[in-house]
N, C-alpha and C positions, 0 to 999 in steps of 0.2 A: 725367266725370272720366277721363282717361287711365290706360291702367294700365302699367307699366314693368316687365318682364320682362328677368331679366340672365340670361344662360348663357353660361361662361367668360367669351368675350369677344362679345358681341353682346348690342347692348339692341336691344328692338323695340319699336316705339312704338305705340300706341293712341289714340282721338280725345280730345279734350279733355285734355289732361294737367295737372298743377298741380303748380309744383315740390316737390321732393322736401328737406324737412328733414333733415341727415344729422348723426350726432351726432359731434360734437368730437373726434375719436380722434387723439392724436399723430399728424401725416401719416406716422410709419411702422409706426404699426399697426392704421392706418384701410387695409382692402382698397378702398375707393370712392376713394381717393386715388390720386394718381401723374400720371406722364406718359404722354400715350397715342396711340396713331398711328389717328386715325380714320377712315375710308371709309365710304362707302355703294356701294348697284347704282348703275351710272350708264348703264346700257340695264333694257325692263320684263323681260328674261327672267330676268336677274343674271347674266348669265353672264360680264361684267366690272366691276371696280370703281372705283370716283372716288375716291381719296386725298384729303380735307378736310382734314388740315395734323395736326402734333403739336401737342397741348395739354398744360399741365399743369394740374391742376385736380381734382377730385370729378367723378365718370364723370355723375353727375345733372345737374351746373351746362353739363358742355361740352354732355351731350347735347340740354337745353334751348336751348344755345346756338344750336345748329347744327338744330333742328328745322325746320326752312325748307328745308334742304338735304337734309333725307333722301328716298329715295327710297321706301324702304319700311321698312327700317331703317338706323340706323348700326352699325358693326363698329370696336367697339375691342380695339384689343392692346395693353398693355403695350409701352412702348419701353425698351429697355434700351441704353443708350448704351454703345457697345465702344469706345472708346478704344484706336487700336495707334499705338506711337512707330514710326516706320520705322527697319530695318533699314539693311543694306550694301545700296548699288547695286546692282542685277542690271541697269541695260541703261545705254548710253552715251549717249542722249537717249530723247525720247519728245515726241510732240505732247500736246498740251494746252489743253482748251477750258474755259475760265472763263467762269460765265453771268455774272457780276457785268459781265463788261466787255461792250460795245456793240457795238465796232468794236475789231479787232487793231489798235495802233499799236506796231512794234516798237522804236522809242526811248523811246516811255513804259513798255513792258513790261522793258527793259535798265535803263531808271533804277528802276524799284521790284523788280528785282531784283540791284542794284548790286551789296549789299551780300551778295551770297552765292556762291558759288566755280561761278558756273556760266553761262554764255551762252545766250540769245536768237536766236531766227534762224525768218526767215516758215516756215509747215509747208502742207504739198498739203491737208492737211482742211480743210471748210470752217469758219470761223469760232473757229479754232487758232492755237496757235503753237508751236515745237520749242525744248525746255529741251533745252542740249546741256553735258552735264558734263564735266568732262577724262578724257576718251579715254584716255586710256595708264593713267593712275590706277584708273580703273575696269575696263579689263580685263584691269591685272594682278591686283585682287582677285576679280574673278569666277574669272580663272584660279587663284589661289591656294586660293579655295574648294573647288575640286576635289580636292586634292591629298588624301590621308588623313596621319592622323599621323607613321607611319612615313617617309611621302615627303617633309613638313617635317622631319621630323629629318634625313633624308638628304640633302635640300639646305643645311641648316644654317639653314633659318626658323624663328622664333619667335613 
């Protein structure tokens, strides 16, 4: 039988294991619950690690999951999702590599971003493309960000 050892975040596996019965606890006050960002060693020394994917689940069911894949152990951590809405602009374009697409086509990347107050244009990186936002717009508020209160009111900004 395997034996399963937890500490904070690292389970260490043992031979023969047999899954682990966890008791019913509301998923938010069962600690074996959650989402969790998993890795193992992915060299024998550990001196780097293989990122296994985020799961949500009971820390016993993914780590059964993924027994195959461990190298000597798995390392979970808690994922805690941060969520930021963006702010004001701070630059007038930028490149931009999206893994979802294959190949930059920039009229298909102009149409699916039609609808948003900003242009498309090929970029020097490889397998990118340059969101370029209106320019005047954008560096009168970066300029304006500078200013302190005193210096809006002296301009007569609001």
């Amino acid at each position: 039988m395997k034996k399963l050892t937890i500490t904070d975040t690292m389970i260490i596996m043992e031979a023969d294991m047999e899954p682990i019965k966890s008791p019913n606890f509301p998923k938010s006050v069962d600690p074996t619950y959650g989402v969790w960002i998993v890795s193992t060693e992915a060299d024998c020394e550990g001196r780097s690690a293989k990122r296994l994917g985020i799961y949500e689940g009971h820390i016993d069911e993914i780590a059964l999951h993924l027994a195959d894949k461990a190298m000597y152990s798995l390392f979970f951590s808690r994922y805690e999702a941060i969520i930021s809405i963006p702010g004001e602009a701070t630059g007038a374009n930028v490149s931009v590599n999206l893994s979802e697409i294959e190949k930059v086509d920039i009229a298909a990347l102009n149409s699916m971003f039609s609808e948003r107050p900003i242009s498309v244009r090929p970029s020097n990186y490889y397998h990118s493309f340059e969101i370029v936002g209106d320019q005047d717009a954008i560096k009168r508020k970066i300029a304006l960000s500078k200013l302190t209160e005193e210096e809006r009111k002296l301009l007569g900004i609001e």
